[in-house]
PADOKE-692154 format. One line per 2 residues: their letters; for each residue x, y, z of N, C-alpha, C, O, CB. Coordinates in steps of 0.2 Angstrom, whole numbers, always signed. Glycine has a CB too. Layout:
BEGIN
a	X:Y:Z:X:Y:Z:X:Y:Z:X:Y:Z:X:Y:Z; ...
REM end
This chain:
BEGIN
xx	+379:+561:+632:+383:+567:+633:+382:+573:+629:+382:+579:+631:+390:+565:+634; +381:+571:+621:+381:+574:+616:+376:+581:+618:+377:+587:+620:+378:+569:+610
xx	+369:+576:+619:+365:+581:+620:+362:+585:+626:+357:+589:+626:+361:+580:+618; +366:+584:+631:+367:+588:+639:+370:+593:+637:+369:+599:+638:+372:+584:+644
xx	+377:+591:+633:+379:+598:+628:+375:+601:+627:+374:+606:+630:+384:+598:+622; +370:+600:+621:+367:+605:+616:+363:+608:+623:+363:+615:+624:+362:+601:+610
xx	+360:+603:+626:+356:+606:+631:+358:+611:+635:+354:+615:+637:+353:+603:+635; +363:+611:+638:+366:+617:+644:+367:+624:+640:+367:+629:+643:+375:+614:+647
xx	+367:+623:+634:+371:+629:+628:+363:+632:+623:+364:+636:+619:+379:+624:+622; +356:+628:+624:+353:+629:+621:+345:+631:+626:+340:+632:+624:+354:+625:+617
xx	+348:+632:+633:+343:+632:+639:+338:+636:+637:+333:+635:+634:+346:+634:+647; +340:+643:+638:+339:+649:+637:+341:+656:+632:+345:+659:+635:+340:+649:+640
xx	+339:+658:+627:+342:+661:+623:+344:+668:+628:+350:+670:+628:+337:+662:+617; +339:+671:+631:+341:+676:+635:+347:+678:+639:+350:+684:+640:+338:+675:+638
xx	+350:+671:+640:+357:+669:+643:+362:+675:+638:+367:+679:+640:+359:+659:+641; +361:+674:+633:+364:+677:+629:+369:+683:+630:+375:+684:+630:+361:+679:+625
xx	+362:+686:+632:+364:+694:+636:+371:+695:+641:+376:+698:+640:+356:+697:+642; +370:+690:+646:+374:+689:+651:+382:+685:+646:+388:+686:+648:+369:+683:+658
xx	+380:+682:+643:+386:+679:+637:+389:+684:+634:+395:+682:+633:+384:+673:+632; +387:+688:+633:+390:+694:+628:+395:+698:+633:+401:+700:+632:+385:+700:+626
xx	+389:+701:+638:+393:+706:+645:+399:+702:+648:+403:+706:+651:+387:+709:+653; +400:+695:+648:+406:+693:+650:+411:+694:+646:+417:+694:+649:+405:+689:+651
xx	+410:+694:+641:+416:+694:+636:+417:+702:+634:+418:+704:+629:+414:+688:+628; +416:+705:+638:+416:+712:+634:+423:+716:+631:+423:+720:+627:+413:+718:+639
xx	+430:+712:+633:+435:+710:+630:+435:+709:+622:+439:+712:+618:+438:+705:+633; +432:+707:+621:+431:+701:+614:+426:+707:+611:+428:+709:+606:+426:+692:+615
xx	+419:+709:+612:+414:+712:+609:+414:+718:+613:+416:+719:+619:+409:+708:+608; +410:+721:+610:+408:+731:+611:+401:+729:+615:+398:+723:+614:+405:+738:+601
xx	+400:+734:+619:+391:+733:+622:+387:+733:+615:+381:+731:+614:+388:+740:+628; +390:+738:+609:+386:+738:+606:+385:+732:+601:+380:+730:+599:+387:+744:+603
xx	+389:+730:+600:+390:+723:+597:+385:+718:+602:+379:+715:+600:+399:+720:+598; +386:+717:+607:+384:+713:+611:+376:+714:+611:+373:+709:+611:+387:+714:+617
xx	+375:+719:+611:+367:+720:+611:+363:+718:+604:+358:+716:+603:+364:+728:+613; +368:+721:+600:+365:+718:+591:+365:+710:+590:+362:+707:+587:+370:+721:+585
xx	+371:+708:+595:+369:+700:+594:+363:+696:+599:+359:+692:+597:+376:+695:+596; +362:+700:+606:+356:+696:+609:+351:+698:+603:+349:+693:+600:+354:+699:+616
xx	+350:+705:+603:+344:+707:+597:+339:+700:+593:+334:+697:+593:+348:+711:+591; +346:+699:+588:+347:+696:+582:+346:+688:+585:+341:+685:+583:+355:+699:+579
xx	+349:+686:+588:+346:+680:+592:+339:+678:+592:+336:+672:+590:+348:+681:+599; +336:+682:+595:+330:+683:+597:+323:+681:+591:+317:+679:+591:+330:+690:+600
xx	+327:+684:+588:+323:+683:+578:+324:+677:+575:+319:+675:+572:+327:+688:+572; +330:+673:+576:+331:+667:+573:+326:+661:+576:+323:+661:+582:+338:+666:+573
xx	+327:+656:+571:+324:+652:+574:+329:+648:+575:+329:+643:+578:+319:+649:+571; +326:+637:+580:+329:+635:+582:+335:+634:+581:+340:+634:+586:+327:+632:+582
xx	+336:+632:+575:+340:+628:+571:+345:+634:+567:+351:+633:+567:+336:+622:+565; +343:+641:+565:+348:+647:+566:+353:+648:+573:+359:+649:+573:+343:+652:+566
xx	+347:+648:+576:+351:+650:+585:+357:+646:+586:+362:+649:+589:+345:+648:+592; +357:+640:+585:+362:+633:+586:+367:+634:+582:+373:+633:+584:+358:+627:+584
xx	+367:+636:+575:+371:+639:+571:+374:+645:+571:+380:+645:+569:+367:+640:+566; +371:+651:+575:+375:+657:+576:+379:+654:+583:+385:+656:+584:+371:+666:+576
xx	+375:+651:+588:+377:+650:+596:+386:+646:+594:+392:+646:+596:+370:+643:+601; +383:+644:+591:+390:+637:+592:+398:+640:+587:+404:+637:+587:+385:+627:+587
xx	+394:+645:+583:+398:+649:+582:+402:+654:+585:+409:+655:+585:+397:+650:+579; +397:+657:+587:+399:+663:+595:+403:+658:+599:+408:+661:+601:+390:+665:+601
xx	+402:+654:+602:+403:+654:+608:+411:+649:+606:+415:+649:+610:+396:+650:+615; +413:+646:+598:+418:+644:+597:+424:+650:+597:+430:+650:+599:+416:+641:+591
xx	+420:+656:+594:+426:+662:+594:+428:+664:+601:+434:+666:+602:+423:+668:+589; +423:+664:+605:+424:+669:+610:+427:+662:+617:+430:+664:+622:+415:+675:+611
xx	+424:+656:+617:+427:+652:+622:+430:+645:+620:+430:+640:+623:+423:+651:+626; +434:+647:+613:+437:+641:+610:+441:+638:+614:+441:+632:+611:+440:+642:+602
xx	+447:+637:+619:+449:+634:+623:+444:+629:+625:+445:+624:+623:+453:+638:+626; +439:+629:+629:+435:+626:+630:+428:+622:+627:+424:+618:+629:+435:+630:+634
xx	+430:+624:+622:+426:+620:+615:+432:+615:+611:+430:+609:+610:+424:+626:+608; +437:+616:+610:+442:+612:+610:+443:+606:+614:+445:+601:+612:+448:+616:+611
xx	+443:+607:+620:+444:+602:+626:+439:+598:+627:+439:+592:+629:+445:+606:+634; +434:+602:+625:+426:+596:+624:+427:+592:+618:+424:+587:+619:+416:+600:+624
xx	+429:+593:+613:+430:+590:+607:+435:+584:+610:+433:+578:+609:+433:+595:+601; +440:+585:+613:+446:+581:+614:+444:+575:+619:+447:+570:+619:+451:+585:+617
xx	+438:+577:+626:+435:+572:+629:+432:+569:+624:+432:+563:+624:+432:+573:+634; +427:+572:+620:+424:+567:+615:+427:+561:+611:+425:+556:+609:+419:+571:+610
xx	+433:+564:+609:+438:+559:+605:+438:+554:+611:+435:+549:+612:+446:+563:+603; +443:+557:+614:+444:+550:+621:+438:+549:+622:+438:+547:+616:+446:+551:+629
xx	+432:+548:+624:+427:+544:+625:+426:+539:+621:+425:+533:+622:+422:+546:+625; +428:+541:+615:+423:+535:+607:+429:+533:+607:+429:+528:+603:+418:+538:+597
xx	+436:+533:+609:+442:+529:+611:+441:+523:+615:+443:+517:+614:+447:+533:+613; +437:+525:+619:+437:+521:+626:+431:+517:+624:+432:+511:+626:+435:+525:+633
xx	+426:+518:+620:+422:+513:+619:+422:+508:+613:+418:+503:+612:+418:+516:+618; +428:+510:+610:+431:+506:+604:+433:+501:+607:+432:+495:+605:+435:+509:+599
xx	+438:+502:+612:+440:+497:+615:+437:+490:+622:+440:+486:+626:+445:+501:+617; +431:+492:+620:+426:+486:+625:+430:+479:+623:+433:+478:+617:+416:+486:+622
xx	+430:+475:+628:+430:+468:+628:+425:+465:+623:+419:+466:+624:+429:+467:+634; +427:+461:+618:+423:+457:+615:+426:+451:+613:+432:+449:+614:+420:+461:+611
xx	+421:+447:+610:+422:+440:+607:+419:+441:+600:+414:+444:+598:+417:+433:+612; +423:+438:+597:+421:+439:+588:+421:+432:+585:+426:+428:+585:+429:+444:+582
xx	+414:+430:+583:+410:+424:+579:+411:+423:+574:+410:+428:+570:+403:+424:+579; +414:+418:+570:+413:+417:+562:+407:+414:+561:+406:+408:+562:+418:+412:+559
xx	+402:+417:+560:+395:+413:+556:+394:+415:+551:+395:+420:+549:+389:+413:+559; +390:+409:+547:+388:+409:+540:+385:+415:+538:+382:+415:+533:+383:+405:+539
xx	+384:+420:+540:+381:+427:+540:+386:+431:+541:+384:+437:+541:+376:+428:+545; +393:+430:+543:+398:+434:+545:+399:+435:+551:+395:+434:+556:+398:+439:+542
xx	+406:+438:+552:+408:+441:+561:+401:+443:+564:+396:+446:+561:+413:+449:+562; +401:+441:+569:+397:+443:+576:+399:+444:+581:+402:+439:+585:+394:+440:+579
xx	+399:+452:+583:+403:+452:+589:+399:+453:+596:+395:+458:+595:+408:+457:+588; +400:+450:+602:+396:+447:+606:+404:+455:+611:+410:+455:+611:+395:+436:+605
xx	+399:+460:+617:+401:+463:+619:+403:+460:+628:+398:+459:+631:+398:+468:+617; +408:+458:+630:+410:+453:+637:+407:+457:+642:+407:+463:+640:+419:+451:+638
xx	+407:+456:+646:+409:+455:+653:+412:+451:+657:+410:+446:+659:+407:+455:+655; +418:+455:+659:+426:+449:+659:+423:+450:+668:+421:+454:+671:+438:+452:+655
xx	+425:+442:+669:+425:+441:+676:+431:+437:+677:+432:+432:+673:+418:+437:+679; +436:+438:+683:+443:+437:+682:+444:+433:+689:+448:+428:+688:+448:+443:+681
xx	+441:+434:+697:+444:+435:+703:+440:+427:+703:+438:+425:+698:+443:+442:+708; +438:+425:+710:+436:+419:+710:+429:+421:+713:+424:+418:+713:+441:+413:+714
xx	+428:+429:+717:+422:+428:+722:+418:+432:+713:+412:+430:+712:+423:+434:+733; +420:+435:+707:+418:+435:+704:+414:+432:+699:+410:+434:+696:+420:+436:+704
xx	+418:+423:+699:+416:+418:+695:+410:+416:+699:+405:+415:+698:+422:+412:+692; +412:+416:+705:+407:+412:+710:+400:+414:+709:+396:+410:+710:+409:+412:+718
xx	+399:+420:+707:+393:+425:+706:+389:+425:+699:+383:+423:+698:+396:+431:+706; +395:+428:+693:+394:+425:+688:+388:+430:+684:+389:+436:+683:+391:+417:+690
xx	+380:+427:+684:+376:+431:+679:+371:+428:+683:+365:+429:+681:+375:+429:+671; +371:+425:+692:+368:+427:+696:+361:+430:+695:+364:+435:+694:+371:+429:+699
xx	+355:+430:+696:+350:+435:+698:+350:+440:+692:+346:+445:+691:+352:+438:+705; +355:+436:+689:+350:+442:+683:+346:+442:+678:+347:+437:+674:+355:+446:+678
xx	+340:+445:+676:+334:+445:+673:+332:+446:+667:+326:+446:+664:+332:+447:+676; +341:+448:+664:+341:+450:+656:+346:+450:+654:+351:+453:+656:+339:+457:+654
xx	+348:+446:+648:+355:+447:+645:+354:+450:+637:+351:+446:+634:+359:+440:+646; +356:+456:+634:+355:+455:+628:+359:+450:+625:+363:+446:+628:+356:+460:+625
xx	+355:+450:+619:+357:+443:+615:+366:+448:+610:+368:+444:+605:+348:+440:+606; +368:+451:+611:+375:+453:+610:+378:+456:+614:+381:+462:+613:+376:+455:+604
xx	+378:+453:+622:+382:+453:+627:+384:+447:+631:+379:+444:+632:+379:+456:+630; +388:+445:+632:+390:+440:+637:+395:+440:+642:+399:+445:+643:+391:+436:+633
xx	+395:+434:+646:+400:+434:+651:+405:+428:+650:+403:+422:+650:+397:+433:+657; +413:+432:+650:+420:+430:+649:+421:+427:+656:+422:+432:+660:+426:+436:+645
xx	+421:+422:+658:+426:+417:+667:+433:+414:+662:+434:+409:+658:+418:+407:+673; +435:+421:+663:+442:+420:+664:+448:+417:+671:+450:+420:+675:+444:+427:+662
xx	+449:+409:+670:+456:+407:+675:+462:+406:+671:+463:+404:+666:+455:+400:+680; +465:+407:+679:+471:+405:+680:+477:+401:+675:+483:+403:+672:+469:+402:+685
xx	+474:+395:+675:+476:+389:+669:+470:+386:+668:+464:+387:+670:+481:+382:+670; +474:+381:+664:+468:+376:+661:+465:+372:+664:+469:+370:+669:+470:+373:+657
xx	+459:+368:+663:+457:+364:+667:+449:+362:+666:+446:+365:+661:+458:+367:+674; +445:+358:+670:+439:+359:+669:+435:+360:+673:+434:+356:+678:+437:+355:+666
xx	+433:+367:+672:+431:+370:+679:+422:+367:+677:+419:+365:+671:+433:+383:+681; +420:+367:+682:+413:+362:+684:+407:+371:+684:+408:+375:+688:+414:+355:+694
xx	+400:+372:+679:+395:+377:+681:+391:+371:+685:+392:+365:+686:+391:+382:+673; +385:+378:+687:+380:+376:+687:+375:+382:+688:+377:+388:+689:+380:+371:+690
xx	+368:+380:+687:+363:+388:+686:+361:+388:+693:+355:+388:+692:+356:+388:+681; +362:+389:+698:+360:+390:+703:+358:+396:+704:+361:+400:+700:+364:+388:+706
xx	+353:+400:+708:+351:+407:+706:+351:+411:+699:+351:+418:+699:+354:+409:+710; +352:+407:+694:+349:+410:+686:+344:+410:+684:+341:+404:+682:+353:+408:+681
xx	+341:+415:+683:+336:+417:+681:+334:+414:+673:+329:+413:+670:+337:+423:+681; +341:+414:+670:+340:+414:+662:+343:+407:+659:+346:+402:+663:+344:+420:+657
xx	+341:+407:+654:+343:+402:+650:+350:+403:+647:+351:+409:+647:+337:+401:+644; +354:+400:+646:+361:+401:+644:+364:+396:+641:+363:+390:+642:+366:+403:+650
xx	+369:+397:+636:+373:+395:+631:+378:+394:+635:+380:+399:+638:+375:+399:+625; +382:+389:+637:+390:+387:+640:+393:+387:+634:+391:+383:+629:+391:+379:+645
xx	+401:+391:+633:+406:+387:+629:+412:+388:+631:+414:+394:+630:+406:+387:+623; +416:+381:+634:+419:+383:+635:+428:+382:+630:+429:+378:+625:+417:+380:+641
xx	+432:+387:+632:+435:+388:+626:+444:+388:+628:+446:+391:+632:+433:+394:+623; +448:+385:+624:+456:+383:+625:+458:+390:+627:+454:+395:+629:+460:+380:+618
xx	+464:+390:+626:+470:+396:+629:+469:+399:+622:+470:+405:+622:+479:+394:+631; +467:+397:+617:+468:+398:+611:+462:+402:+606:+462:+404:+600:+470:+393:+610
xx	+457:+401:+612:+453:+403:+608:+447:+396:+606:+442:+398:+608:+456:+406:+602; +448:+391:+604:+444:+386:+602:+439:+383:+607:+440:+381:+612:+448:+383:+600
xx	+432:+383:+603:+428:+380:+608:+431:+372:+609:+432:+369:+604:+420:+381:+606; +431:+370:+615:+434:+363:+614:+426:+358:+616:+425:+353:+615:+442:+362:+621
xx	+419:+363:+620:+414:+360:+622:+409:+365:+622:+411:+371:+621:+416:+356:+627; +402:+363:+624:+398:+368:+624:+392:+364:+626:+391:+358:+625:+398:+372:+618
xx	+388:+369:+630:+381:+365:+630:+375:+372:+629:+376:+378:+631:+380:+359:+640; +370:+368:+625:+365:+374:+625:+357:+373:+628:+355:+368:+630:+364:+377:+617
xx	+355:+379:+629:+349:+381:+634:+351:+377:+640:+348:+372:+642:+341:+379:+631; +356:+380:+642:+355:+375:+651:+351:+380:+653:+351:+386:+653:+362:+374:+656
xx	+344:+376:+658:+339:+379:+661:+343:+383:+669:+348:+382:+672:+332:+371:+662; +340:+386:+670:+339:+391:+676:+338:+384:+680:+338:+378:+678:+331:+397:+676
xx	+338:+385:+687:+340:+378:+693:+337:+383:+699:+341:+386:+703:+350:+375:+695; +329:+381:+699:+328:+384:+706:+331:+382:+712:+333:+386:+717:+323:+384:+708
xx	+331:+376:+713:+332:+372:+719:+338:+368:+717:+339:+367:+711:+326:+366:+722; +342:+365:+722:+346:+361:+723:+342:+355:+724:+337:+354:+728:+350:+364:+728
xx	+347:+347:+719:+351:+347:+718:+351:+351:+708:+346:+350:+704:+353:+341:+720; +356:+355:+708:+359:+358:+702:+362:+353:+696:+368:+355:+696:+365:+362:+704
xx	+360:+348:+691:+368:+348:+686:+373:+353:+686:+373:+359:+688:+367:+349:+677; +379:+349:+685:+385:+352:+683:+386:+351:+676:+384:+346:+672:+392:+350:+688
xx	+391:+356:+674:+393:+358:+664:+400:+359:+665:+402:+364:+666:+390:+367:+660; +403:+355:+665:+409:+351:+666:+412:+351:+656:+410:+348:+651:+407:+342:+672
xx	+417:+354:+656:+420:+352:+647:+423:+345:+648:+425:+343:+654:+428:+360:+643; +424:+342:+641:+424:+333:+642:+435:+337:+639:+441:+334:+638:+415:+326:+632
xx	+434:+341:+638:+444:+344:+639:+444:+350:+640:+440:+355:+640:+450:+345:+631; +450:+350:+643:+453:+356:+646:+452:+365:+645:+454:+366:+639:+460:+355:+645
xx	+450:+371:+646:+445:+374:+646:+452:+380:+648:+455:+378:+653:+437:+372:+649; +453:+386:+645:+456:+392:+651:+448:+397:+651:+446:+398:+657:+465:+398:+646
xx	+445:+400:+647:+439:+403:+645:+433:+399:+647:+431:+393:+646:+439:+404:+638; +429:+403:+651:+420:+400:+650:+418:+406:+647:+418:+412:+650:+415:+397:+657
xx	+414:+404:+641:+408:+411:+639:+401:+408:+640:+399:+402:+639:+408:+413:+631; +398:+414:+643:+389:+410:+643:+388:+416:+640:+392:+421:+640:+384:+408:+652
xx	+381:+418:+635:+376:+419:+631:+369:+417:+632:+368:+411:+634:+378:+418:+625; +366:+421:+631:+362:+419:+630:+358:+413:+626:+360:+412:+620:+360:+422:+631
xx	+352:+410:+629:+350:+404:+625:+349:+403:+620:+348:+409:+618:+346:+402:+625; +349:+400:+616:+349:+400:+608:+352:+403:+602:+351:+403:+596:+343:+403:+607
xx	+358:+408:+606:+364:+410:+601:+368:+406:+598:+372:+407:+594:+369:+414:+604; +368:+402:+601:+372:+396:+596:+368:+392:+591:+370:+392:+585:+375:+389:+601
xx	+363:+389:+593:+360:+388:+585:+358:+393:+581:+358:+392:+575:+355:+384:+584; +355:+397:+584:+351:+404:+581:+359:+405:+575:+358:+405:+570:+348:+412:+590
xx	+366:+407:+576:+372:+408:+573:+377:+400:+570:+382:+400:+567:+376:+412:+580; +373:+396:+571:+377:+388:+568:+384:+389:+571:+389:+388:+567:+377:+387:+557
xx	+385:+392:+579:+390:+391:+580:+391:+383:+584:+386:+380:+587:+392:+396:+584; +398:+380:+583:+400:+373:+583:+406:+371:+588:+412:+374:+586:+401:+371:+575
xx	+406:+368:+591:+411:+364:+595:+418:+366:+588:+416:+366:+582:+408:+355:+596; +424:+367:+589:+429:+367:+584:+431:+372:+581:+436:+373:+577:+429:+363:+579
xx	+425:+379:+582:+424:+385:+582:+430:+391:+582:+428:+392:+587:+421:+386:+587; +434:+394:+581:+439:+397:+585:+436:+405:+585:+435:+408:+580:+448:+397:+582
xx	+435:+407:+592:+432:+413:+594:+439:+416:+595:+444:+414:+596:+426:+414:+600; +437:+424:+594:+443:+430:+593:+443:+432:+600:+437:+430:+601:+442:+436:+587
xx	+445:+435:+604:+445:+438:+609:+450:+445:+609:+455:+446:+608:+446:+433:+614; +444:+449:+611:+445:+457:+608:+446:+461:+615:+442:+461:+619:+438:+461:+603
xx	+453:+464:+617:+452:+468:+623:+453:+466:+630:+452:+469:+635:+447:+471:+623; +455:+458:+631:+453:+455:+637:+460:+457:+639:+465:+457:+634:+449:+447:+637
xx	+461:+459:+646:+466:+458:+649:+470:+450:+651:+466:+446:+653:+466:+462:+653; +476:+450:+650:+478:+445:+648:+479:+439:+640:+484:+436:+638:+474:+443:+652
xx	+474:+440:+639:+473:+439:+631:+477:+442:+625:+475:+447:+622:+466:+440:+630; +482:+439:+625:+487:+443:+618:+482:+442:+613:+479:+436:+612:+496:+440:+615
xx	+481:+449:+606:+478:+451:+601:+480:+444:+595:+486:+441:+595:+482:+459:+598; +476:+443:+592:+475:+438:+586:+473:+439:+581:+473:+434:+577:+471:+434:+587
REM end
């Protein structure tokens, strides 16, 4: 977004001209023509410097307001869904995709052909129980763990293979599960995460702060 700004405000220096005659409230024609002038002589990294100055004096309402979406944005992105790891290497935070509805879980990570290795998928139900996976149309290799109301891995299985054909295994937890996280393959040993674990869950709706 950053630099769509710079870009819309750095297109053309020429623009300038037309940027002055609008404001002629604010500046003199003669003003106005000593600043295109003068423009024109600077270089890049000058131009950017007087521009962002100029156009703060003369359209600061609307420089203000772009500042204030940018605040809200990096607000909004602080607040992503995540899962926070204790490993021997310290926190790891693994960014979710929370799936909540049933035609959602039933889908899952389906057909997809990439996961980063610090992203994953939160199947969030209802209550507790031991809801039964399996890979059926997955592409990737995946980490299962499934985890209490509380946070705690209570089970887990790693590299379950991709399942072209039916019949599928099922990944069934040996206790009661509210969470399933999948990751990709090898994040659990690659991190010495362990069955007895207690992962943090950051932002999920439903999930009170820990």
């Amino acid at each position: 977004m950053f630099e769509k700004f710079i870009a819309y405000f750095l297109k053309d220096l020429y623009f300038e001209r037309d940027l002055m005659c609008n404001y002629k409230k604010v500046l003199s024609e003669k003003q106005a023509s000593f600043w295109t002038g003068s423009l024109m002589k600077l270089d890049w990294n000058q131009a950017l410097s007087v521009r962002f100055s100029l156009l703060f004096s003369v359209t600061k309402p609307r420089f203000v307001q772009f500042v204030l979406i940018c605040i809200f944005l990096a607000g909004c992105a602080g607040r992503e869904s995540g899962a926070v790891f204790s490993t021997p290497g310290g926190p790891k935070r693994v960014l979710l995709e929370v799936v909540a509805t049933e035609r959602e879980r039933n889908r899952g990570l389906m057909f997809r052909s990439h996961l980063d290795e610090d992203r994953g998928m939160l199947f969030v139900f209802e209550e507790s129980g031991r809801p039964a996976f399996w890979m059926k149309n997955t592409y990737l290799s995946l980490d299962i763990l499934f985890l209490s109301t509380e946070g705690i891995i209570v089970d887990l299985f790693e590299r379950a293979p991709p399942c072209p054909m039916e019949p599928c295994p099922r990944y069934a937890p040996r206790s009661p599960a509210r969470y399933v996280l999948e990751v990709t393959g090898g994040f659990v040993a690659h991190h010495a995460v362990r069955k007895g674990d207690l992962i943090r869950l950051e932002n999920v709706s439903g999930v009170p702060p820990r």
